[in-house]
N, C-alpha and C positions, 0 to 999 in steps of 0.2 A: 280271393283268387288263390291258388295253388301257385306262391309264390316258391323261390328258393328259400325262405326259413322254413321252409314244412317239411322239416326232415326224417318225423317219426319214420321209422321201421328200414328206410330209404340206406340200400348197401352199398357198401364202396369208401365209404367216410371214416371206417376207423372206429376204433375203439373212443370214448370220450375218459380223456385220461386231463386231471384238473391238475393244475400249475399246483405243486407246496410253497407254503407260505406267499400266495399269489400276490402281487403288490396292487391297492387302488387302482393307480396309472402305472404303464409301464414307460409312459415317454412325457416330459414337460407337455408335448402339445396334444397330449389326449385330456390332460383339464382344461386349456383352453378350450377342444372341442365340444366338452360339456359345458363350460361355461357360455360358448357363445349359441347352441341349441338350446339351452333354458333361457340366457336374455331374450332370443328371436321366439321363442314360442309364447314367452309374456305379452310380444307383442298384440296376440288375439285375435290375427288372423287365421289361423285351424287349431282344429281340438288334438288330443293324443291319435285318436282314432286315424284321421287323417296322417299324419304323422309316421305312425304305424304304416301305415300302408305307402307311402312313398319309401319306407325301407323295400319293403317286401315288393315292389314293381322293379326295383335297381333288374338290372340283366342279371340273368344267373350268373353268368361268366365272373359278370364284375361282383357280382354280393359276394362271392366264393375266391375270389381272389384278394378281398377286402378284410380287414382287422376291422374290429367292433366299431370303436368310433369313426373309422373311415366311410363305414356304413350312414354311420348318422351324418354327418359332414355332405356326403353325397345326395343324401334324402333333404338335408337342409338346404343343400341347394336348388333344387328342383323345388322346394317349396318358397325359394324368396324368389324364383322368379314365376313360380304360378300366380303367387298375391303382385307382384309387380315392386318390393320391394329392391330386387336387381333385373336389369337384362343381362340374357345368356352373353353376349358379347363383353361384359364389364367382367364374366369370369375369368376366360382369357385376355386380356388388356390392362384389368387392375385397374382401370379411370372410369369413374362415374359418365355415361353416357346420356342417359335419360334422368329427368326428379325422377326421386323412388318416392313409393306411396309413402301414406302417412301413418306410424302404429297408431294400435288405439290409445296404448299405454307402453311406458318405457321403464324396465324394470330396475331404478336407481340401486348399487350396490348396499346404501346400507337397509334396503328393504329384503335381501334376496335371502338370512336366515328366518325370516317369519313367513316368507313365500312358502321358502320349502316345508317349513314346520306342516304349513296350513294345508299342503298339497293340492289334490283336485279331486274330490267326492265326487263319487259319477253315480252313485246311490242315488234313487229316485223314486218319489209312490206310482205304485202303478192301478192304475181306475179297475181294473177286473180281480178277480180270486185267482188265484197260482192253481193250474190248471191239476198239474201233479205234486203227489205229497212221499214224504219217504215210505219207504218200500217196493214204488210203483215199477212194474217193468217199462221200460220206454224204447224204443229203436230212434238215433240218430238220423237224419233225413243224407239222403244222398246225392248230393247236388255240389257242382262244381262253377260258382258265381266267379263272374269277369273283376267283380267290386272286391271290397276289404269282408272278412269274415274272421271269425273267432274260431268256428270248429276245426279242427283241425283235421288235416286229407285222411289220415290212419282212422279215425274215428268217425266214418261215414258210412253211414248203410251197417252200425252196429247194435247189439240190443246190451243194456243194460240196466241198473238196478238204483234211482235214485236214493240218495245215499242222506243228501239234506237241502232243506227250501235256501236257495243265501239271501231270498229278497229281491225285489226291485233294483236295475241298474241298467243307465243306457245301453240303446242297443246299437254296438259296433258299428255292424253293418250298415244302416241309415246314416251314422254318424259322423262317418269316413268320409262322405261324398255330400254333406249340406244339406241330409233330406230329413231332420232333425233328429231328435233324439229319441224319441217313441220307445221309451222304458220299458223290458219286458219282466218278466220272473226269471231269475238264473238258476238254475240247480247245478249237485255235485251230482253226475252220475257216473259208477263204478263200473268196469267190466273187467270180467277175468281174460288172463292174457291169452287164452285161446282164441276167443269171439277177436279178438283184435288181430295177432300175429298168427293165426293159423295154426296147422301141424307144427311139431316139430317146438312150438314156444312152454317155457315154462310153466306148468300147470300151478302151482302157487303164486304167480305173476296176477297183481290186478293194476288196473291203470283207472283212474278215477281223472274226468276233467269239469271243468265248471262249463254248463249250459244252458245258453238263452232256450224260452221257452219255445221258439219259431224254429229252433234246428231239433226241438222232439216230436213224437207222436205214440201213441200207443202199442206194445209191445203185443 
């Protein structure tokens, strides 16, 4: 979907000017809020994908008036009451209303540095040959899906120059919404900043991103 994180090229926002010497947290409760969206996502009711994309659905207004982990916070909510581990009314009330469902698994703290050590490989074989090889021109497809996607808005309807194969790896889009994982080939493809930003962009500018093989096609 063409949520609000899709910000490439998008004016009005400012220059991106990065905090010095930026601290991890800047507030006690933004570890909490990563600690309690890495316990709830143990639990193994949705993958990242999903995940991802309950950020990126929040309302513009509200993604844009929100700091980083209020983002996540916000999307964690929406996702414990899609699995039914909360109802919406126990947000405002603070009393368990209804049982909440059951995880499949509970992520004990002294398990959770070998969790993260371990991560979550989303690399996968895929049954067919990788369609294109480096060098290949490709143009991005141009479509605008209602679901979770990877390509990003800037990089639609552009031709460029696969740059390396990265292999098999789930495909997002499928993944987001339970309709499994159906692995595709991902490539780097490079484009110079012109085909991207038009007149007027940097002509030593290139933007290289990684894509599945279902958002290219023959150049």
């Amino acid at each position: 979907m063409n949520g609000p994180q899709d910000l490439g090229g998008q004016m009005g926002f400012g220059p991106i000017a990065p905090e010095r010497d930026e601290p991890i947290f800047h507030a006690g409760w933004e570890k909490r809020a990563l600690g309690v969206t890495l316990a709830c996502g143990a639990f193994g009711a949705w993958n990242i994908d999903e995940s991802r994309h309950a950020r990126e659905s929040l309302h513009p207004a509200d993604y844009y008036a929100s700091s980083y982990y209020e983002i996540w916070i916000k999307a964690l909510e929406k996702l414990l009451v899609r699995h039914g581990f909360l109802a919406g009314t126990e947000l405002q009330e603070g009393t368990v209303s209804v049982p909440p469902a059951a995880p499949k698994r509970v992520l004990k703290a002294a398990e959770v540095a070998a969790v993260l050590a371990k991560g979550g490989p989303c690399d996968r074989e895929v049954a067919s040959a990788a369609r294109f090889t480096a060098g290949d021109r490709v143009r991005t497809r141009n479509f605008h899906p209602v679901g979770h996607t990877r390509l990003p808005r800037y990089a639609r309807g552009k031709a460029g120059v696969v740059e390396a194969v990265r292999g098999g790896f789930v495909f997002p889009d499928t993944n987001a919404h339970g309709h499994g994982e159906n692995p595709e080939w991902v490539y780097t493809v490079v484009f110079d900043g012109t085909e991207i930003w038009g007149e007027g962009a940097d002509p030593r500018l290139t933007v290289s991103i990684d894509a599945w093989e279902s958002y290219l096609e023959p150049a």
